[in-house]
C-alpha positions as CSV (number, residue, x, y, z in Angstrom):
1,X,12.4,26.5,-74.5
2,X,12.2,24.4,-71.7
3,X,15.3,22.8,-70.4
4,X,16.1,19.3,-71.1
5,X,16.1,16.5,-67.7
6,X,18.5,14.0,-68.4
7,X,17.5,10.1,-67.2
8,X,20.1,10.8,-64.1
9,X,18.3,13.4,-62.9
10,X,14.8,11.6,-63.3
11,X,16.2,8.8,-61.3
12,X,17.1,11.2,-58.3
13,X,14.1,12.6,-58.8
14,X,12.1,9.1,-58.2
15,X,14.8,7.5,-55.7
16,X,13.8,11.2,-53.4
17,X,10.5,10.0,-53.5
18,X,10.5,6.4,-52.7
19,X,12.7,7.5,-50.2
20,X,10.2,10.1,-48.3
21,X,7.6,8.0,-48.6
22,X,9.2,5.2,-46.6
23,X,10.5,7.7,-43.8
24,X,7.3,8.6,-43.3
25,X,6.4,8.1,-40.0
26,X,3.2,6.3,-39.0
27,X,0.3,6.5,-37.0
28,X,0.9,3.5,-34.0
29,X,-2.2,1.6,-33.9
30,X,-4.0,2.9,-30.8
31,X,-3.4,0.0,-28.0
32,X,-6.2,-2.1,-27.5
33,X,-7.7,-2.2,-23.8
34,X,-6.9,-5.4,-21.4
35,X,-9.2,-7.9,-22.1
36,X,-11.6,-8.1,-18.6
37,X,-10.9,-11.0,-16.0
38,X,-13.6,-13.2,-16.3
39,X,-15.6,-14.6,-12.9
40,X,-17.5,-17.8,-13.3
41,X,-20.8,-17.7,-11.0
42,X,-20.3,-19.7,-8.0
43,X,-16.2,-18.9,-8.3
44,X,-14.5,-17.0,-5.2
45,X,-13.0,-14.0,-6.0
46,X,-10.3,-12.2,-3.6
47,X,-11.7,-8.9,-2.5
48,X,-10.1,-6.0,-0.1
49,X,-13.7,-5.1,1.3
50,X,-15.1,-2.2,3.4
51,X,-18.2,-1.6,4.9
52,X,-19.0,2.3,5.3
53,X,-20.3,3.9,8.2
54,X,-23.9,4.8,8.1
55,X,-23.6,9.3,6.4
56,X,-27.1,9.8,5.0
57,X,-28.1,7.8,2.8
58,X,-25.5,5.5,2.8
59,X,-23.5,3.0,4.8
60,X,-25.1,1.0,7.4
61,X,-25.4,0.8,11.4
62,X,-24.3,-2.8,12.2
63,X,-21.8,-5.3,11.5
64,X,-22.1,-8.0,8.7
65,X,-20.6,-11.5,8.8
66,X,-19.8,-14.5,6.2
67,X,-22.7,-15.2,4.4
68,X,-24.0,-11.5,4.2
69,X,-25.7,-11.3,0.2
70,X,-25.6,-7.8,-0.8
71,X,-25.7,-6.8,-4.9
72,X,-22.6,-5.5,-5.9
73,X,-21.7,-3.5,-9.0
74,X,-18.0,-4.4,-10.3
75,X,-16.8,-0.8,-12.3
76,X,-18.8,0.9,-14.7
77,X,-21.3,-2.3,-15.3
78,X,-25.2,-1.5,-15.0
79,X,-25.2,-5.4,-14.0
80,X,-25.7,-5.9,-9.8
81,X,-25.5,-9.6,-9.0
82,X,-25.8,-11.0,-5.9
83,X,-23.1,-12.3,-3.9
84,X,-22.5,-13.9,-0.5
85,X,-20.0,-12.1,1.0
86,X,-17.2,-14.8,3.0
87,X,-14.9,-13.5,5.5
88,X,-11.9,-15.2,7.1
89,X,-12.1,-16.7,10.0
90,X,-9.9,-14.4,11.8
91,X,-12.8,-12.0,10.9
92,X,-16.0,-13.5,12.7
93,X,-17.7,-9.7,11.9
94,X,-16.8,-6.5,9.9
95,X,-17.9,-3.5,11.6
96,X,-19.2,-0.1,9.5
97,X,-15.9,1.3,8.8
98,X,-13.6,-1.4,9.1
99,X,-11.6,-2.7,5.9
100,X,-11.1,-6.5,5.5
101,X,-9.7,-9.3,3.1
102,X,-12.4,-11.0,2.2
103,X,-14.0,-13.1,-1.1
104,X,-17.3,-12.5,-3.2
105,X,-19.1,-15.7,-4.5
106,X,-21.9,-14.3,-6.9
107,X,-24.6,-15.9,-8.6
108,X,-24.1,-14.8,-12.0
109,X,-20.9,-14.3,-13.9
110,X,-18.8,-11.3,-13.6
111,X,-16.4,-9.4,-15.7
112,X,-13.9,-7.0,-13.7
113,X,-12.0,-4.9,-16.0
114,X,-8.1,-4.9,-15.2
115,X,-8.1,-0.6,-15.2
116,X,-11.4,-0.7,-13.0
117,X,-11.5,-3.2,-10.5
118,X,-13.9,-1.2,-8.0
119,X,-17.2,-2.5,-6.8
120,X,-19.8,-1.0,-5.4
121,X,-21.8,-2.5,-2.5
122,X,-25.6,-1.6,-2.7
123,X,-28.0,-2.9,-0.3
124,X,-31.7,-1.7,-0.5
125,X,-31.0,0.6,-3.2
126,X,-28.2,2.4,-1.3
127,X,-24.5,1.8,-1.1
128,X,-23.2,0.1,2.1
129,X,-19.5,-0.2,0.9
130,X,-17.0,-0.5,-1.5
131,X,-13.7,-2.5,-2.3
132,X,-11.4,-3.5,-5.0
133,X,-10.7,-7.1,-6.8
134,X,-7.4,-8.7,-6.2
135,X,-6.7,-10.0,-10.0
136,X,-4.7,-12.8,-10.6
């Protein structure tokens, strides 16, 4: 004969599992990326910029200055506006090779992620430099 549970017991029994159930641990919701810094077209934004050294098929042979309107590709995007590239004034010229504060004003909007602020510098279909956006 089976042996008899008295209403004690039962209520052990069912405290236990209330109990485990509310100690169990749970999954933390996986952290949702940064939202992306958004660039209005027309608006500056701070830049550190270098122009490579012409290796190949990339870089170039000569110096830009303000004004210079290459397509640049900010992180993973497919998107290449173009944007006028405006150096300080303490910077008449940027040689291949040198690295230089500088801002981009492009013609479209742009969206830098805040874990991938490269850019890619293509002119003519090959890449001419390369810099990284100072967020705000």
């Amino acid at each position: 004969m089976p042996k008899k549970t008295s209403r004690s017991h039962l209520a052990v029994i069912a405290t236990a599992g209330v109990l485990a159930v509310a100690c169990t641990k749970k999954e933390p919701e996986p952290a949702k990326p940064p939202e992306p810094v958004v660039f209005k077209a027309q608006a500056p934004i701070a830049v550190s910029f270098t122009l490579q050294k012409a290796e190949g098929q990339t870089g170039r042979t000569s110096p830009i200055g303000s004004n210079y309107r290459p397509q640049v590709r900010f992180g993973d995007g497919a998107e290449e506006p173009t944007c006028a590239v405006q150096l300080p004034a303490s910077t008449p010229s940027l040689d291949p090779g040198q690295t230089s504060p500088a801002s981009l004003v492009c013609d479209a909007e742009v969206r830098v992620a805040q874990g991938k602020r490269e850019f890619t510098v293509i002119e003519g279909g090959k890449n001419v430099g390369q810099g990284v956006v100072q967020l705000p």
